[in-house]
C-alpha positions in Angstrom: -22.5 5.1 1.5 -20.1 1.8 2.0 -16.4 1.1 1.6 -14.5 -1.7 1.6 -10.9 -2.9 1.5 -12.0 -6.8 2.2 -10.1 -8.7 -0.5 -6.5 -8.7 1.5 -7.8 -8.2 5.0 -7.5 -10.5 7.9 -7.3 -9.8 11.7 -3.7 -9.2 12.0 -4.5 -6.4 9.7 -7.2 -4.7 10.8 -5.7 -1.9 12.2 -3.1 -1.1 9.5 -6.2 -1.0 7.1 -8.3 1.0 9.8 -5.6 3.6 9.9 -5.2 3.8 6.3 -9.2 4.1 5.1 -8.6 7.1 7.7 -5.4 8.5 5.7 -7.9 7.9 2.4 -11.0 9.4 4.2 -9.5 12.4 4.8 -8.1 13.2 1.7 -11.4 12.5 0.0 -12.6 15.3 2.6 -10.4 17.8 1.7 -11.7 17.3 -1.7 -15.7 17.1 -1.0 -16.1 13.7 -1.1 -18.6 12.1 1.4 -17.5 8.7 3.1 -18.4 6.2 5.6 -16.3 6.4 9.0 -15.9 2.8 8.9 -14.8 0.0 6.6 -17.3 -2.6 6.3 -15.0 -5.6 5.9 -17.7 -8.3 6.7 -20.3 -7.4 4.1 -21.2 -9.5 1.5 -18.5 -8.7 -1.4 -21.7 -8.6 -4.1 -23.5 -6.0 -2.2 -20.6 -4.2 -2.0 -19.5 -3.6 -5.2 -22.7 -3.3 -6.8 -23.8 -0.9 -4.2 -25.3 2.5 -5.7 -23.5 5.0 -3.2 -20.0 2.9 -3.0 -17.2 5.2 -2.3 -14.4 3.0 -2.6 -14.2 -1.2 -2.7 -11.5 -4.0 -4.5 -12.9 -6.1 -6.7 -10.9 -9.3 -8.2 -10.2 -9.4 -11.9 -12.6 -11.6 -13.1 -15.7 -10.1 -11.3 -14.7 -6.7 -12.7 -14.8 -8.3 -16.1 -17.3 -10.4 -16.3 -20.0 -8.3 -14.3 -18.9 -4.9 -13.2 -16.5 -3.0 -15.7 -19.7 -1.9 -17.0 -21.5 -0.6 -14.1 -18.8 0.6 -11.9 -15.8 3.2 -12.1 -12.3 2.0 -12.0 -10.2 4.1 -9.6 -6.9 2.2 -10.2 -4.6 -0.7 -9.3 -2.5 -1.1 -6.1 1.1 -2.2 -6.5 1.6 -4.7 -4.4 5.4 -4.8 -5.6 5.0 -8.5 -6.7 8.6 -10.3 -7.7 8.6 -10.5 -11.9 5.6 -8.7 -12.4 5.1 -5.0 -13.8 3.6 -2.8 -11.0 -0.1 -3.6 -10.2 0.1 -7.2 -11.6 0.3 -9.9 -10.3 0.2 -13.9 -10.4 -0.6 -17.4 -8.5 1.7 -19.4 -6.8 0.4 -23.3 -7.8 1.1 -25.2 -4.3 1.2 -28.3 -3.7 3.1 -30.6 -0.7 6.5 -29.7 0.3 6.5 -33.5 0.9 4.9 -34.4 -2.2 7.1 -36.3 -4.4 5.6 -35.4 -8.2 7.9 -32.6 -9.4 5.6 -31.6 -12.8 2.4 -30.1 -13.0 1.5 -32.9 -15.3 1.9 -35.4 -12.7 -1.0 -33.5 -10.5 -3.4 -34.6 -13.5 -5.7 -36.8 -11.4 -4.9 -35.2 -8.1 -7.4 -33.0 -6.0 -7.9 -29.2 -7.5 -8.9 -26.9 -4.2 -10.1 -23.3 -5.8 -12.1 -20.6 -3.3 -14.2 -19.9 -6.7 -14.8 -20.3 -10.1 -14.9 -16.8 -10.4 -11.8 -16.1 -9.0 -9.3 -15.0 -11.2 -6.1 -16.0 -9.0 -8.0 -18.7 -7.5 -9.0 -20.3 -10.7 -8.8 -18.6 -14.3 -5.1 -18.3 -13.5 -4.9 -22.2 -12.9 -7.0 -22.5 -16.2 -4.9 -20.7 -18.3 -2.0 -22.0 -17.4 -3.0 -25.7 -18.1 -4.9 -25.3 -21.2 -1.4 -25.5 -23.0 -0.8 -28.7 -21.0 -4.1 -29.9 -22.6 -6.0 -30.9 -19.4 -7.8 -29.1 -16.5 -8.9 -31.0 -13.2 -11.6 -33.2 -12.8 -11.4 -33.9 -9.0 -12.3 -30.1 -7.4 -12.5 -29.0 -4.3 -14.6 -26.0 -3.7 -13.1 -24.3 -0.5 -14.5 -20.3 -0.7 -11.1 -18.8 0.3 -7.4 -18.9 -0.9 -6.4 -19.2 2.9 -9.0 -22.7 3.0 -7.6 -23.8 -0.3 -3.4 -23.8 0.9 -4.9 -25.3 4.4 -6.7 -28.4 2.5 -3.4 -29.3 0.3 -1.3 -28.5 3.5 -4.0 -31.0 5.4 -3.8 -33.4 2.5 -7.9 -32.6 1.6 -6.3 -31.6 -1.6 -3.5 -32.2 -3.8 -2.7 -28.6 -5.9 -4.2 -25.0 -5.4 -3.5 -21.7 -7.3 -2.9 -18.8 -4.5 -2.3 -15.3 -5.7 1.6 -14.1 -4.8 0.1 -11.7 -2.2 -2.4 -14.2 -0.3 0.9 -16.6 -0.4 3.2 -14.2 0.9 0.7 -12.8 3.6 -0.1 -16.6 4.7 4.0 -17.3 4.9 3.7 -14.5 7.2 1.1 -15.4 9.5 -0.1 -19.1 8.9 2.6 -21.6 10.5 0.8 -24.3 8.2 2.7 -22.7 5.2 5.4 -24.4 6.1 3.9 -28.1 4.9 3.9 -26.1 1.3 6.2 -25.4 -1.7 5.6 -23.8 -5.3 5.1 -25.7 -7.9 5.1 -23.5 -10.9 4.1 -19.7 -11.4 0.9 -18.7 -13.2 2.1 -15.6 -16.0 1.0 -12.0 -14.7 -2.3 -10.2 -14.9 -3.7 -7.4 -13.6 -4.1 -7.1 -10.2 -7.1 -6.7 -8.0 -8.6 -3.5 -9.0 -10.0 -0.7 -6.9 -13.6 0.4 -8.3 -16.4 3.2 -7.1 -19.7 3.7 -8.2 -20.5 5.4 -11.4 -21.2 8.8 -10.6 -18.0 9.1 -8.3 -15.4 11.1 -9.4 -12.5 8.0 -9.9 -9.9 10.6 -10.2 -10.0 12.3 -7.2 -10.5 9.1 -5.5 -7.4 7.6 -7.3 -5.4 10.7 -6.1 -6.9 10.0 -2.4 -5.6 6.9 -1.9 -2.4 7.6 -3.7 -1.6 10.4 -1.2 -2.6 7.7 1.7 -0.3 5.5 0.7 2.2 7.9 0.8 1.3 9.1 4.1 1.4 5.4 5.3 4.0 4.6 8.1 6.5 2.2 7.1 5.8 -0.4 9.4 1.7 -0.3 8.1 3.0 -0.2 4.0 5.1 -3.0 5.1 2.1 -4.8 6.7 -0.3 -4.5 4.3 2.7 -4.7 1.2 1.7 -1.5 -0.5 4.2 -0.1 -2.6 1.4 2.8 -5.1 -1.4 2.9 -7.3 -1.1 2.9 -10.8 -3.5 3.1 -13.6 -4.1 -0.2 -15.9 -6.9 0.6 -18.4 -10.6 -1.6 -18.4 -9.3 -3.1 -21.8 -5.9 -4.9 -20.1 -8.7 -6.7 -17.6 -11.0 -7.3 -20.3 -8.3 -8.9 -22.5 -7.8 -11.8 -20.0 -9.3 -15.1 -20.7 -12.4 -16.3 -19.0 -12.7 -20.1 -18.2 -15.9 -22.0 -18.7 -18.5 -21.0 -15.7 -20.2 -24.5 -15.9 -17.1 -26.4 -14.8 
């Protein structure tokens, strides 16, 4: 058995998501589901989601689409209570400078791209999207592997423009003093937001109503930390509705 809750965690969180994979484990007791005692936040995300006795993991949008709706369960979407965006959605933040003096997103043409992955849908399908009706995408690219490396290489100057999903952003304003050396460009349009998945063979129902109760049972100052406002459902044909941008750059 394995579990994850990687996709948002970082080390000021670790106990707020520690205490509520217990809050989730012991719900999915109650209802005669087997689970691991621990999180395993540092395993390989892959391995985790394509694992044949996953309870419970968070995949990103475009990895669900692409290469898992079809072999995993969606449980449901957390609402991460994201500003003009229906619950469980969400959007990127594109970031440049604060000190950087081009005010369109036109004017970032020839500038410096950093993305964590091509596969990311926050990171970069978001980006692509939104600048296919612009009529360019960008040829100078900066592969970084994380959001948090991608803000810290246009806040560094390694990099001109990055696309950072609202709740990376607003978790990084929180704890990252670079932040400060950024603004927001623009705003990508909504999606949906970064699903939670099991393995086929689970029972996604019982697991949805597992963490739903957690949530719930959440003290306010951990659903403040970790931004958690529910769970809703968004059906497999809303993910697989968004575009995909080329894999081969």
């Amino acid at each position: 058995m394995i579990a994850s809750l990687m996709m948002y965690a970082r080390p000021e969180l670790a106990l707020a998501h520690k205490r509520y994979w217990e809050l989730i484990r012991r719900n999915l007791t109650a209802v005669g589901i087997n689970s691991p005692m621990e999180l395993s936040q540092g395993a390989e995300e892959f391995s985790v989601w394509k694992h044949p006795e996953l309870v419970l993991s968070q995949t990103c949008g475009m990895p669900y689409r692409l290469w898992l709706h079809n072999k995993v369960a969606l449980v449901g979407t957390p609402d991460f209570g994201i500003s003009d965006c229906p619950a469980g959605y969400y959007r990127s933040a594109l970031v440049v400078r604060s000190d950087d003096p081009r005010n369109t997103i036109d004017a970032f043409r020839n500038g410096v791209f950093a993305y964590n992955q091509t596969f990311s849908q926050s990171g970069y399908a978001a980006a692509f999207s939104h600048l296919r009706p612009r009529g360019f995408w960008f040829e100078n690219r900066l592969h970084t592997q994380q959001h948090i490396l991608s803000a810290l290489a246009v806040a560094e100057r390694r990099a001109d423009i990055a696309s950072i999903d609202a709740v990376s952003l607003r978790l990084m304003q929180k704890h990252e003093g670079f932040t400060d050396a950024l603004r927001v460009l623009e705003w990508t349009k909504p999606t949906p937001g970064l699903p939670l998945i099991t393995a086929n063979g689970q029972n996604a129902e019982l697991i949805f109503d597992a963490v739903e109760k957690a949530i719930g049972q959440l003290s306010v100052y951990d659903k403040a930390d970790l931004g958690l406002m529910g769970i809703v459902k968004i059906p497999t044909d809303k993910y697989l509705e968004v575009a995909n941008p080329p894999q081969n750059g």
